[in-house]
N, C-alpha and C positions, 0 to 999 in steps of 0.2 A: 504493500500500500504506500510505506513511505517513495519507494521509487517512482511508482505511477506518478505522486505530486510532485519532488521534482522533475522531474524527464516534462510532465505537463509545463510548468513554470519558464524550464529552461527552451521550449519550443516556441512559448510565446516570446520570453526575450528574444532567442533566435528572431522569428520575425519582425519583432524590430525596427533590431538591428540592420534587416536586409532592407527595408525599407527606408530605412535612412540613407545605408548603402545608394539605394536608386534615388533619393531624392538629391545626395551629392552629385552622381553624375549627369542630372538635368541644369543644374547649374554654371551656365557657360563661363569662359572665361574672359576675360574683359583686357584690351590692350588700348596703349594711347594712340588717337587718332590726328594727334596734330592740329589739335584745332586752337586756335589764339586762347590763351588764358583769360579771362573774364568774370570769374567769383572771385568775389571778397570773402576772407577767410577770417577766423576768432579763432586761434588755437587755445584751450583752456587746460590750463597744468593745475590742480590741486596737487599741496606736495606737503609737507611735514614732517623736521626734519634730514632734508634731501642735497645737502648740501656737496656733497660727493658724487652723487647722480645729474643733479642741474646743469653743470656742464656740459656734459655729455651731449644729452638732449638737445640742450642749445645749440652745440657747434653743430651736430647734425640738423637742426632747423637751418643754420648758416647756410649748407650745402645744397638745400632743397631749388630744384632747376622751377623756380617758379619768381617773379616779379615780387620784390620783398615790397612797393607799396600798395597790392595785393592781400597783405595777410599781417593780422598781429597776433603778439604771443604774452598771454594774461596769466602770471604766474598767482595764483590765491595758497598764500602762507599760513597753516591748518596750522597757528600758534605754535612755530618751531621753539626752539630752545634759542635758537639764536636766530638773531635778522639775515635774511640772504639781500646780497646785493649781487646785483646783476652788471654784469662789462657791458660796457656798450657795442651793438651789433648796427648792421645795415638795414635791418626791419626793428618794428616800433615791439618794445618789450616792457612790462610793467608788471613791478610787485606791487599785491594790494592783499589784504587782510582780511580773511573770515569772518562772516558775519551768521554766526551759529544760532540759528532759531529753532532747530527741530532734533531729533534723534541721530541724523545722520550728520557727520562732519563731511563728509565729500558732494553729498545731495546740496546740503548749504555752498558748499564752496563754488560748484558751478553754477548756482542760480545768484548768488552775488555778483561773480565773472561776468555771468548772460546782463547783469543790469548797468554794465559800463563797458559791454560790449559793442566793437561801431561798426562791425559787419552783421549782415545776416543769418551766413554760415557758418556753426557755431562745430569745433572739433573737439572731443577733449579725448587725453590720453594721459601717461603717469611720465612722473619724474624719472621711474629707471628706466625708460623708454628710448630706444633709437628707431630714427623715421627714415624710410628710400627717400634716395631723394629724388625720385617721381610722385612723391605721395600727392601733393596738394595738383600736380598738372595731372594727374588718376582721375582723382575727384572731380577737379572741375572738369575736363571731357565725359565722366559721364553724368554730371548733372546738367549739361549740357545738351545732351544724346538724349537722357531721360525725363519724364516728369518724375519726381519723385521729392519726396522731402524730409526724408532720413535714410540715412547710410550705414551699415554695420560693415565692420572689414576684419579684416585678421588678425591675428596674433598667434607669435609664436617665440620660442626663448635660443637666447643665446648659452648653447648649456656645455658645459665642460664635460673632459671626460672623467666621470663618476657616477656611480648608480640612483646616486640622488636626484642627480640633473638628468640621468636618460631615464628616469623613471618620471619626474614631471613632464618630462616632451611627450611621452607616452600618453600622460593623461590629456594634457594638451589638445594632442593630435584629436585625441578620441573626443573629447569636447569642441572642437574644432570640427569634426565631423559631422557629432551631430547638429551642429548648428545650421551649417552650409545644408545639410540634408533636411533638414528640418523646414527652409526655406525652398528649396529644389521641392518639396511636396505642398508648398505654401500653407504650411502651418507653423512659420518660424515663432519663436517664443525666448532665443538666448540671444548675448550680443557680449560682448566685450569693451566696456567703456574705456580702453586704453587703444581701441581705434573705434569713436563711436562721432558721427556726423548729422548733426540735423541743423535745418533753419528755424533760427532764433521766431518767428512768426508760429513754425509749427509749434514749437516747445511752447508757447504761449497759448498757443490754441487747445494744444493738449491740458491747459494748466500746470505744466512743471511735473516734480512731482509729487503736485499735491493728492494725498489718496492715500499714497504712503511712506509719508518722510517721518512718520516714526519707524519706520525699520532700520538699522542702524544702515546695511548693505543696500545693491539694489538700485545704484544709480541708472544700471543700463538697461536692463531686464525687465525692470517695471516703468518706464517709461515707455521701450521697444514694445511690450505687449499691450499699452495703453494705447498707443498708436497703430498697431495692428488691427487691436480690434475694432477700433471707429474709422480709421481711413488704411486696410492696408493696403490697397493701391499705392500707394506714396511711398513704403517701406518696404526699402531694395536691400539686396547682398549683393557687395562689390565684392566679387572675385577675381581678384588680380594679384601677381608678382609683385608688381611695384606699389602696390598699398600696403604690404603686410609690415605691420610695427613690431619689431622685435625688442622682447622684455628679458631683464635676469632670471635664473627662477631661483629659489630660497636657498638657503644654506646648511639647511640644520630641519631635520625630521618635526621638531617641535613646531616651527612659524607654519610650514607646510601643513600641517594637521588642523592648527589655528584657522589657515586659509582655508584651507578646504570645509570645513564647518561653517566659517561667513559666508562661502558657496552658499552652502546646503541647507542651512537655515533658512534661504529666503525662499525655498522652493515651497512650501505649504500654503505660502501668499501671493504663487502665481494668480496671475488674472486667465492665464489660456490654460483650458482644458488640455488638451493637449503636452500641455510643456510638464502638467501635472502627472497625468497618466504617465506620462513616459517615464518624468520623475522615478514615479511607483514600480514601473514593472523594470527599470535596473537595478531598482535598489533590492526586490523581492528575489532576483536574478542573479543578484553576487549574494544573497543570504542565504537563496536556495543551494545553491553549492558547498557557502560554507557548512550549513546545516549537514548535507550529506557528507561535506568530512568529517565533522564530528561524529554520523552516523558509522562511515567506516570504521573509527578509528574505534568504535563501541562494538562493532561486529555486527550492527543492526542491516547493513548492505554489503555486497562486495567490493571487491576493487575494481574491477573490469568496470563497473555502474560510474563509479565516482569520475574514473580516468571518459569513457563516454561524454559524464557531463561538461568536464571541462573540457574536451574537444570542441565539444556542441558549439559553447561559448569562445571558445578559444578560436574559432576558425573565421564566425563573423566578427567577430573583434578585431581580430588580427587585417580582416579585408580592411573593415571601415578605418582604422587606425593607417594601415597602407597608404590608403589613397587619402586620406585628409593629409599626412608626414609629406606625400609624395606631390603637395602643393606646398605648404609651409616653408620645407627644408632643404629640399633633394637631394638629402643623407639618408645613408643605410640606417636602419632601424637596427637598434642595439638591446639586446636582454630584453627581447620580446615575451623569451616564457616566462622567467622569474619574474619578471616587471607584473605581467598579468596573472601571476601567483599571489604576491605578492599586494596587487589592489582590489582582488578579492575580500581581503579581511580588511584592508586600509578601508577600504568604500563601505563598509559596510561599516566598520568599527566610528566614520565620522558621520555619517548619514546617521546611527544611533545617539552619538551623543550630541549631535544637534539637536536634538527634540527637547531634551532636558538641561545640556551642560551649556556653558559660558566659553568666550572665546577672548584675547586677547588679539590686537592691531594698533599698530602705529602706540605701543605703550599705553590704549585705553582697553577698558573690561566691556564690553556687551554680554 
């Protein structure tokens, strides 16, 4: 009996997964067409503490092949320990101060930004962040090309070699996947606010995020599904090369654990059906596994059963993961089995203690 429910369980994540599989490769890919630059851009950095990473970011803003008075870059200071000042560059840069009204320190920071913003097109992304520098000429040929009035793009990490960092590109990829696939079936519901684009008009139209900026997390996600479900016509996935913003990933098991909790926590407060459901059945899809190992390991199944289940799982994983790494990075994929060994219990062990425990970020407690 217990076998019949997993093998049941794991056929549904199986399909999926495979359907995410097909909704990523309905999702064309997007190249620059030469067409005269023409948006006005607002790049918005929420940062805190980031005095080591600012640069960075910045001289790759320096680089960017697009008209610097075209675009500004609005640094909002989430009460660091000390004042950043910024070098003077060839585009207009400006530190300004959080103005914290709600539960969320990042939700406030970009809607302060949006109110002494003097473009329309508003971008925000992180301090540990490096941009192509086609990013902002990406955008505007295809807001150009399209009607649309929000943008989600990619993200992906700059990872060292070490099991830490090939195991976050792992998860990455695989959220990466489902994102783009999830939109390829037009039912997207995730977004990555470290390459996230709308016009300051929509954002207003949508109300910000008001609805729910008491969630501490959630700047991208719940605005991206607020907007979906009243206009999504206007709410595109850029899939392109030269948009994908590349982030650090953590250092230490503990921040990583942290992170992945402010993930997963905000998934109970989706607005799409959809983003929920799925939610559920990979969380119930890496428990059901683990459950049969602990089943094994008690004698209550065999082994052949348990080794099946993780094929099952392990074979669409490993496709969807494929081909989202095989956009992102186009690096061989490393400690693909132990990685997805290994985030069996991880996925499951923070999906559980989200529901109950507390997380730590940027040195505050939610």
């Amino acid at each position: 009996m217990i076998t019949i429910v997993l093998f049941s369980v794991v056929l549904v994540y199986t399909g999926s997964i495979v359907l995410l599989i097909y909704g990523l490769s309905k999702v064309k890919s997007f190249e620059n067409t030469g067409l005269s630059p023409k948006t006005k851009f607002s790049i918005v950095v929420p940062f805190r503490n980031e005095a080591e990473n600012l640069p960075i970011l910045l001289n790759s803003f320096s680089k960017l092949n697009y008209p610097e008075d075209l675009f500004e870059v609005i640094l909002v200071d989430d009460f660091s320990r000390e004042e950043y000042r910024v070098q003077t560059f060839k585009f207009k840069v400006s530190v300004i101060k959080n103005v914290r009204v709600s539960n969320s320190p990042k939700k406030d920071a970009i809607s302060t930004a949006i109110q002494s913003a003097e473009n329309d097109w508003i971008i925000s992304t992180d301090a540990d962040c490096v941009v192509n520098e086609n990013w902002l000429s990406t955008l505007d040929n295809y807001i150009q090309l399209h009607q649309v009035s929000m943008i989600a793009g990619a993200v992906s990490y700059e990872a060292k070699n070490s099991f830490l960092h090939h195991f976050q590109q792992l998860d990455l990829a695989s959220l990466q996947g489902a994102t783009i696939g999830s939109f390829g079936l037009g039912k997207g519901f995730m977004c990555n606010g470290a390459n996230f684009a709308y016009s300051k008009s929509f954002f207003q139209e949508l109300n910000g995020f008001g609805g729910n900026d008491g969630i501490a997390s959630g700047d991208d996600v719940f605005l991206l599904q607020k907007a979906i479900a009243r206009f999504p016509e206007k709410v595109q996935y850029l899939k392109s090369e030269n948009n994908i913003v590349v982030t650090k990933p953590l250092d230490d098991w503990k921040s990583l654990f942290y992170q992945r909790v402010r993930w997963a926590s905000k998934t109970g407060s989706y607005q799409s059906r959809f983003g929920k459901g799925l939610g559920l059945v990979v969380f119930v899809g890496n428990f059901a596994w683990v459950l049969g190992f602990g089943s094994w390991v008690f004698g209550f199944i065999p082994f052949q059963d348990i080794l099946l289940l993780f094929l099952l799982k392990f074979i669409v994983d490993a496709v969807l993961i494929y081909k989202a790494n095989l956009f992102l990075t186009k690096t061989k994929i490393r400690l693909l089995v132990s990685g997805s060994l290994l985030y069996l219990f991880f996925s499951t062990s923070v999906a559980l203690y989200s529901l109950f425990g507390k997380y730590e970020w940027k040195g505050r407690r939610f």
